[in-house]
N, C-alpha and C positions, 0 to 999 in steps of 0.2 A: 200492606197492613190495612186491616179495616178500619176506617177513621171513623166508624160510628160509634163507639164503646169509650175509646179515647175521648169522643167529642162529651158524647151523653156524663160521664164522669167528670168533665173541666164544666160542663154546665150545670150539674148539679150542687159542684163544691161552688162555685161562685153565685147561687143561692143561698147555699149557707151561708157563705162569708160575707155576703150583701146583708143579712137580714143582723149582722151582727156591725153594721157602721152603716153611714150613710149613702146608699147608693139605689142604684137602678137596674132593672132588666127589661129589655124589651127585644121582641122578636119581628121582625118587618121582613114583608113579603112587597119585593118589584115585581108588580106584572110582567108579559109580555110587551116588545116592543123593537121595533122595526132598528138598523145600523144602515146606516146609509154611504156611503163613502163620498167624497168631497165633489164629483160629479152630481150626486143625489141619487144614485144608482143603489136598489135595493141589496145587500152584502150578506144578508144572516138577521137573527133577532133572539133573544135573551130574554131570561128575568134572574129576579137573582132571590134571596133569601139571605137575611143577616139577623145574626145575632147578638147582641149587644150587652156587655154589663160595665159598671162604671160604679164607682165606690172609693168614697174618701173617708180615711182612715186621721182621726186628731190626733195626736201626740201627746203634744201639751196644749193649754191655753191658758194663758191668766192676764188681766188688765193691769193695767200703774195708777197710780193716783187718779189720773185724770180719762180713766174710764179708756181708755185707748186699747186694743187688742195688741198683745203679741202671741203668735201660732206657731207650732209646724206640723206639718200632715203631709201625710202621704198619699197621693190619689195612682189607683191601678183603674184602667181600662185594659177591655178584651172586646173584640171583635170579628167576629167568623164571619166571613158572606161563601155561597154555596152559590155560584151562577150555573144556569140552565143555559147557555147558547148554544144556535143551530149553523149550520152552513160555516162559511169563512168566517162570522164572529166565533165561531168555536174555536178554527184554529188558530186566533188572534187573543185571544183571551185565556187567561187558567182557569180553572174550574172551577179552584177555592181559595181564599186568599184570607189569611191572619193578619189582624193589625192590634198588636198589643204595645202597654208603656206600662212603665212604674215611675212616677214624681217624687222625689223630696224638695216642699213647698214650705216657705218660711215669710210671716210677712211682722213687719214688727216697727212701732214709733221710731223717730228720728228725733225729731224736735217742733214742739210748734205744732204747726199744720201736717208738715213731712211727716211722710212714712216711708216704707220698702217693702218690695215685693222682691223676694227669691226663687229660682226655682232650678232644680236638675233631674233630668229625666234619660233613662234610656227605653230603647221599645225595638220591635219588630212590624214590619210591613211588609210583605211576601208572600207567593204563593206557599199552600202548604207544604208541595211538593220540592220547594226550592228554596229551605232555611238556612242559611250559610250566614258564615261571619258577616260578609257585603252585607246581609240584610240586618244590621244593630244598627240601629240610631243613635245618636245623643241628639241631648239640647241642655240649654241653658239659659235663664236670662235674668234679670236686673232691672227693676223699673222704678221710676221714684217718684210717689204720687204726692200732689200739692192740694189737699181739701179746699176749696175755697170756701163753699156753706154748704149746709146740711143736705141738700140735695146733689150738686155738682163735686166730684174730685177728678182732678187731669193730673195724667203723669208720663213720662219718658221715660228711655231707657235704650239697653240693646238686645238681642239674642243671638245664640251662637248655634247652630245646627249644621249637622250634615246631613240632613234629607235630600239634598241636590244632589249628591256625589262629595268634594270636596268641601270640608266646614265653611260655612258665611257667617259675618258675621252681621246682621242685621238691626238697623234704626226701629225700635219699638214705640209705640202711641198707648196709653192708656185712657178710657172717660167710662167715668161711672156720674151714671146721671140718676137717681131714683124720687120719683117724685112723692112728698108725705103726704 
């Protein structure tokens, strides 16, 4: 099947849909450049080409009393790369590789200082030519962020994925540091 009709259509509709929430496109071109193998032995060389969109979708928002957000939104990324490799990184490499997600992101007061951050996501990461169940993602995680002042919030948490192979469940860190 010719994937450029297919392609040229999912990039068109995700212009639309970009210009209708908050998101991004961009198109990045990798040069050329040498693969080396662990010897240092010259093996082939590549460039790649990627395409990117990314767009967050609000739901809801409204604050409490005390000026505090509570959200939920949904964030879709999409990413095409199209690699050119020669010699043995060609037969080491796919040609083209998908990496898409869909989020549902919730973040909302607790008490006080606390808040929470939510989130659940599934996605794809794959060659094109090689989209099989194996290649669904989830994730998930939970983080509990403690404002200290107006510039500094730290917070914990865990996440849960299966992008290893088998689910992990993972110790998470949060800092938002902005300076006024």
């Amino acid at each position: 099947m010719d994937m450029k009709k297919p392609l040229m259509l999912f990039i068109m509709s995700l212009i639309a849909f970009t210009a209708l929430s908050q998101g991004s496109l961009s198109i990045d071109r990798f040069g050329y450049s040498d693969f080396r193998n662990s010897d240092g032995e010259r093996v082939g060389s590549g460039s790649m080409l990627r395409t990117k969109a990314e767009m967050t979708l609000p739901i809801t928002m409204k604050r409490d009393e005390a000026n505090r957000l509570s959200a939920w939104g949904i964030r879709i990324n999409a990413d095409y790369s199209r690699l050119n490799n020669r010699e043995t990184a060609a037969m080491l490499n796919p040609h083209e590789i998908l990496n898409t997600s869909i989020t549902l992101a919730h973040i909302r007061p607790l008490a006080g200082r606390w808040s929470m951050i939510a989130a659940l996501g599934v996605g794809i990461y794959a060659p094109t030519n090689y989209i099989r169940w194996k290649s669904l993602l989830g994730n998930g995680i939970a983080l509990f962020i403690y404002k200290i002042n107006d510039e500094l919030s730290l917070g914990f948490g865990g996440g849960l994925t299966n992008s290893y192979g088998p689910p992990v469940v993972m110790p998470m860190a949060y800092v938002n540091w902005q300076r006024k």
